[in-house]
Every structure is written in C-alpha cells, then in structure tokens.
C-alpha positions as CSV (number, residue, x, y, z in Angstrom):
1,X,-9.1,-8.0,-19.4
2,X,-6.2,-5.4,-18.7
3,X,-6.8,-2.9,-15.5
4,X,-4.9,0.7,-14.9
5,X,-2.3,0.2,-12.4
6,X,-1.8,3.6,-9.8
7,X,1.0,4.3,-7.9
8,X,1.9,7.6,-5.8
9,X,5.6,8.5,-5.9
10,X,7.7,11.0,-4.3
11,X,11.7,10.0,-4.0
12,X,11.0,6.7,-4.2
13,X,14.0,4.9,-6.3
14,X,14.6,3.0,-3.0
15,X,12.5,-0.4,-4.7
16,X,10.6,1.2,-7.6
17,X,12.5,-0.6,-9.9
18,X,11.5,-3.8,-8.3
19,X,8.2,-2.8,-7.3
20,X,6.7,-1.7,-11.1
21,X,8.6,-5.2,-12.6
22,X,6.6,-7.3,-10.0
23,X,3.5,-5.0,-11.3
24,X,4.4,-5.9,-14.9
25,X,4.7,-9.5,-14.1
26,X,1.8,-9.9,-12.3
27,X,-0.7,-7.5,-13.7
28,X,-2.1,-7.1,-16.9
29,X,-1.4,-3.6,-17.2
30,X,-3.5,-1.2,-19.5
31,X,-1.8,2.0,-18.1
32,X,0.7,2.4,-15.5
33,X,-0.7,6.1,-13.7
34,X,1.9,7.0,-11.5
35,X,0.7,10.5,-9.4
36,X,4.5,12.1,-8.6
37,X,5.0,14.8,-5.8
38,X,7.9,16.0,-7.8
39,X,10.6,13.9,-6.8
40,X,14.3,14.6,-6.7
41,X,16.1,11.2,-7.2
42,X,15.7,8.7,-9.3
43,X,12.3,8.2,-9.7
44,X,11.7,9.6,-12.7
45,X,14.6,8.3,-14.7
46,X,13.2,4.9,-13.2
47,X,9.5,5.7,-14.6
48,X,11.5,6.7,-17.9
49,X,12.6,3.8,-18.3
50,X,9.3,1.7,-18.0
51,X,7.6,3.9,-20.5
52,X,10.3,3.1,-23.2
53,X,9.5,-0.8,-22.2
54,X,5.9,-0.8,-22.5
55,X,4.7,2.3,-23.8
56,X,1.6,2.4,-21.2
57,X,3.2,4.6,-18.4
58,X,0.9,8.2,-17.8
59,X,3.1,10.3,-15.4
60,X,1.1,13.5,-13.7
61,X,3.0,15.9,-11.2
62,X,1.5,17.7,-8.4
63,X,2.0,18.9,-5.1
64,X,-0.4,17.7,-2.2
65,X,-1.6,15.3,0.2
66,X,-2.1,11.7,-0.9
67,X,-5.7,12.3,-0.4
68,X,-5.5,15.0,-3.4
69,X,-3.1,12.2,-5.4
70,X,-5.4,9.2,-4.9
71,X,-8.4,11.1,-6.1
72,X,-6.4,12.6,-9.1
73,X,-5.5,9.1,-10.4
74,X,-8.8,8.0,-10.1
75,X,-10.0,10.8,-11.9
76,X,-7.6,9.3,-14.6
77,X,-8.8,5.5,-14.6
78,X,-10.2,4.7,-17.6
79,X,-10.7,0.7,-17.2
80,X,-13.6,-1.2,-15.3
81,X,-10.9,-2.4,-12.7
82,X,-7.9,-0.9,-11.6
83,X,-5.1,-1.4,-8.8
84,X,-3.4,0.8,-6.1
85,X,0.0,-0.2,-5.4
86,X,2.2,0.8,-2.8
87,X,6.0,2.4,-4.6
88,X,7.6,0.4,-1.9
89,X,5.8,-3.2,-2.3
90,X,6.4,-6.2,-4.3
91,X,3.5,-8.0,-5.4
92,X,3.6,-11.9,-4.9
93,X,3.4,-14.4,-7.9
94,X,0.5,-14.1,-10.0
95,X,-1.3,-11.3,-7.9
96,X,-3.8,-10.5,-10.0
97,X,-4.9,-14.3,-11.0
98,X,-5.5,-15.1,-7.3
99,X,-7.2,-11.4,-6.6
100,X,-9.7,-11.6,-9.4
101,X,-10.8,-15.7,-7.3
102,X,-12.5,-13.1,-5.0
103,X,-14.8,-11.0,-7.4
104,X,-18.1,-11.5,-7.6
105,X,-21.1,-9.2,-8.6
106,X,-21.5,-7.4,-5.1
107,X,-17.6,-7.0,-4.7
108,X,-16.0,-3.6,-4.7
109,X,-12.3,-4.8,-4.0
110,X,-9.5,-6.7,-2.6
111,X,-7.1,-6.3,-0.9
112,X,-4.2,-8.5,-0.2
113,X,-2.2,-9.1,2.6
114,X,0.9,-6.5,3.4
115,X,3.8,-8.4,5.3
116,X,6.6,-6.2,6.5
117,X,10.4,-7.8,4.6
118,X,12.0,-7.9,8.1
119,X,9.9,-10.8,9.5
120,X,11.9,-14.0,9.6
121,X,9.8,-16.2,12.4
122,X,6.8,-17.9,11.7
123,X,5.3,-17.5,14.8
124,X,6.4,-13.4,14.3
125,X,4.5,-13.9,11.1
126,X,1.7,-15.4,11.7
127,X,0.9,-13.2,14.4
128,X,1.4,-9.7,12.4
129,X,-0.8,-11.3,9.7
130,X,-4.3,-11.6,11.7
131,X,-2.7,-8.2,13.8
132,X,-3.1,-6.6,10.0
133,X,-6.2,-8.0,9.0
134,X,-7.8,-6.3,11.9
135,X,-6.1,-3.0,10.9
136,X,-7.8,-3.3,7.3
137,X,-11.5,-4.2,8.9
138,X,-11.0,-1.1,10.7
139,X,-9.0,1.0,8.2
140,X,-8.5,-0.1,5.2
141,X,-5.5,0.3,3.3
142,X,-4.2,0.5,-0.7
143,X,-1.0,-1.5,-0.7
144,X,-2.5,-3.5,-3.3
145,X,-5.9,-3.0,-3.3
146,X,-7.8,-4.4,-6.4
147,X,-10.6,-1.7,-7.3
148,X,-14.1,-1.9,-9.1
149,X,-14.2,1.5,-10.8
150,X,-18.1,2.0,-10.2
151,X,-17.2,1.0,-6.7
152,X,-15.9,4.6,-5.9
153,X,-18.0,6.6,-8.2
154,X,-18.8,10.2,-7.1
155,X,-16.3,10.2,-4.6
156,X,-14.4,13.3,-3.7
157,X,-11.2,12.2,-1.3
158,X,-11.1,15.2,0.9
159,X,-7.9,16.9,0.2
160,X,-6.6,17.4,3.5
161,X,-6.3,14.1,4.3
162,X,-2.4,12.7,4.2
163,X,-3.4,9.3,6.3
164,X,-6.4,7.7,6.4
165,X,-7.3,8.1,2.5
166,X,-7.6,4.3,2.5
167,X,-10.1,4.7,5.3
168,X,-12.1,7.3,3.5
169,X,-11.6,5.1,-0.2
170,X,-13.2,1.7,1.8
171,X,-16.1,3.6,3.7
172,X,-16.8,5.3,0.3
173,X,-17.0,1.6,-1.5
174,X,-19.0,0.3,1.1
175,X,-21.1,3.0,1.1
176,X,-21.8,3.0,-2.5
177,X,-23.2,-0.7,-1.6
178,X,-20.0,-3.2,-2.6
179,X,-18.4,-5.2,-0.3
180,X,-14.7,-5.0,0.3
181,X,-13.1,-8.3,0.5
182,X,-9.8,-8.5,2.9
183,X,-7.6,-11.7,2.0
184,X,-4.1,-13.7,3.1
185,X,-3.8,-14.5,-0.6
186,X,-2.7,-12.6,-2.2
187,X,-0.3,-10.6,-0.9
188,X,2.6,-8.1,-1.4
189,X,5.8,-7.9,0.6
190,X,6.4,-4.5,2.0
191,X,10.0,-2.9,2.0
192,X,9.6,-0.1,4.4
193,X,12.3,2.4,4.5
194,X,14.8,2.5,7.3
195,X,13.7,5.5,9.4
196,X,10.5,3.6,9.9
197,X,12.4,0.9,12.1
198,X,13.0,3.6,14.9
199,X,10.9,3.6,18.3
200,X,10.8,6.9,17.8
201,X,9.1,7.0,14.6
202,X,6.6,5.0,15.5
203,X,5.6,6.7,18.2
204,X,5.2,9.4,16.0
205,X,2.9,7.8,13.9
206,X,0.7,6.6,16.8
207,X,1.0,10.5,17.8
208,X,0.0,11.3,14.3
209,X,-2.9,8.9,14.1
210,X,-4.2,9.2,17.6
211,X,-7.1,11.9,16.5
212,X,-8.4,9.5,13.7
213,X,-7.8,6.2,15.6
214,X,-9.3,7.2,18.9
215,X,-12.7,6.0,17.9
216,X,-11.4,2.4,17.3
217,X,-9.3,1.3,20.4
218,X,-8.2,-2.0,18.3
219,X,-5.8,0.4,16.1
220,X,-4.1,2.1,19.2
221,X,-3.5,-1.7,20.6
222,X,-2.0,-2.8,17.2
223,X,0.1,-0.1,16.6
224,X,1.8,-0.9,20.2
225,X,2.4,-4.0,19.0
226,X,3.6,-3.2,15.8
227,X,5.9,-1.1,17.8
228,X,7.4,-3.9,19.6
229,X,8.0,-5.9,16.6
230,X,10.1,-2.6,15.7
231,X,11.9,-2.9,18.9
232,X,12.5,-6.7,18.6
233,X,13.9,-5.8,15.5
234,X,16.2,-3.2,16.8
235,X,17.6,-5.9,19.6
236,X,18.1,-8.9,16.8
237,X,19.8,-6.4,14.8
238,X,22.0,-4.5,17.7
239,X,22.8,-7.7,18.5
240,X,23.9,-9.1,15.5
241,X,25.9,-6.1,15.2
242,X,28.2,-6.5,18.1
243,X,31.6,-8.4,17.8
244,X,32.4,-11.4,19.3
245,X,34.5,-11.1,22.5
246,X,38.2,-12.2,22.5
C-alpha cells in the first residue's frame, strides 16, 4: 500500500532537504503534495529536485492560513491513507511500519511523538514527552499524523484558522466516529527554527493561543513549561558561550 504524503511549505529550505529524504525513506510515498505559500528561498529548487528523483511530487501555490492549506491538500488526497508532515521534522526509522502496528478498523489516525532536537537529558526528555502527549489529548497536532481518508470526510477546515487546524482536523475525526490514536513510537524529531528559542517568542505564542486555549487550563500550564525548557536552554547555551577566565 502506498499513501499521499502532505507537507505545507513557506521558506522552508532550513531542513526540507532532510525532512522529504526521511519521508522517502520511511514512507511509501504515492504522491508527495506539498501546499506552498509562495516561498522565496530555496524551497522550491529543493522540491525540484525531489520531483526529478521520484516523479511523484504535486506542488500547489496559494496564499492563506494553514487552515485554508490543510484543507486544500486534502482536497487533493487521492489514497485511502495519507500523512501530514511537518517541513521542519525528521521522521524516525521506519515510521510508517511502526504507525500502521496501531490501525485497526475503528482508527482514524496516529500520530507520533514530536521531540524538540535541543533535548540532550533524559530526565528533560522524558518529562517533555508525557508534557506533549497531554498537549495532543487536548489539541491535537499534524507533525506526523497518519490519516484515514474517510476519517475526515466532509470536513471544511474553517479558513481563518492559522493555529489550532490540528485541533479542528482531530475533533472532525472523532466526530465522524474514529478514534485517534496518540503514540511514543513512532516519532519525528522536530528542528524548530532559532527565533522560536526566545522567551519572548514564546510568550507570544501563549499570547496568541490564550483565546483558543482558555477552555483547557492544562495547555496554558504546558506552554509555561515548555517556556522554561526554552530558558534552560538559553542558560546551557549562554553559558557555554562564555570564555574561560585567565
């Protein structure tokens, strides 16, 4: 069985390269739709150069939220499963083998586990891990989130939504009856840019978040402690930085 692969894409050379060959590796890829908000760098020359490799690589451009992307690539799915994936993740070894271990009849998808690159300690680790599967109960999220297309039949993502598509996408699949299977394996490793490693910036996305999140009180709490792993960060890497004294 081959599935469509989607990915949205706007300026995102960063770790597309690496992010479509661990998709290649460890998918078996019918199409690659990739939903572009007309990107500037590299991007495209990087898509270009998948096409010429495999052949299987649909490229749509548009302008809009990721709400109006999502639904227009699955408006283009064509296979009985597909995959969302993240431009900025890299799937683990044999993703898809150890996704499709959780489908049964009455599943409408998986998801696997997003770990940030930057965590080193085990304990760090372990802790974000359950911290994020508490996100997805209440969320959701399409890092890499194995689909069942008649899962999300009829559904119309609401076009003014930027952030909490993946919200909307789960409800919609629970909704329609399916369950929607959270899981520590698999998982993708996620390479988030450098401007997201800011206090600042993440307080802006708990600013940004606060009128969808208010109803679940869990998300506020983990998005405070997602902030401190982005301090900690900031002090292991500030003081890494400084030179040793004479």
């Amino acid at each position: 069985m081959r599935v469509d692969v989607v990915a949205l894409t706007k300026n995102s050379e960063r770790v597309l390269r690496e992010c479509l060959s661990s998709v290649y590796e460890n998918v078996p890829v019918s199409r690659l739709i990739v939903v572009d908000g007309y990107s500037t760098d590299g991007t495209l020359g990087i898509l270009e150069e998948f096409r010429k490799k495999y052949g299987n690589v649909l490229l749509i451009r548009e302008r809009g939220t990721r709400g109006h992307a999502r639904q227009t690539a699955i408006d283009a799915v064509e296979t009985e499963w597909f995959v969302f994936v993240d431009s900025d993740v890299i799937l683990c070894k044999d993703w898809f083998a150890r996704a499709w271990k959780h489908v049964k009849s009455d599943v409408g998808a998986v998801w696997g586990m997003e770990i940030w690159s930057v965590l080193r300690h085990a304990k760090i680790l372990g802790l974000f891990e359950r911290v994020t599967f508490k996100i997805f109960e209440r969320r959701g999220g399409t890092h890499d989130l194995l689909v069942r297309r008649r899962a999300v039949d009829g559904i119309r993502i609401p076009s003014y939504l930027h952030t909490y598509e993946d919200s909307f996408i789960k409800n919609w699949i629970r909704r329609n009856g399916f369950k929607v299977i959270p899981t520590y394996d698999p998982y993708c490793i996620h390479y988030r840019a450098e401007n997201v490693w800011t206090v600042q910036q993440s307080i802006d996305c708990i600013a940004s978040d606060a009128k969808h999140a208010i109803r679940y009180p869990q998300l506020i709490l983990s998005y405070v402690f997602y902030t401190a792993i982005i301090m900690h960060q900031n002090f292991l890497r500030n003081f890494k930085s400084k030179p040793d004294e004479c």
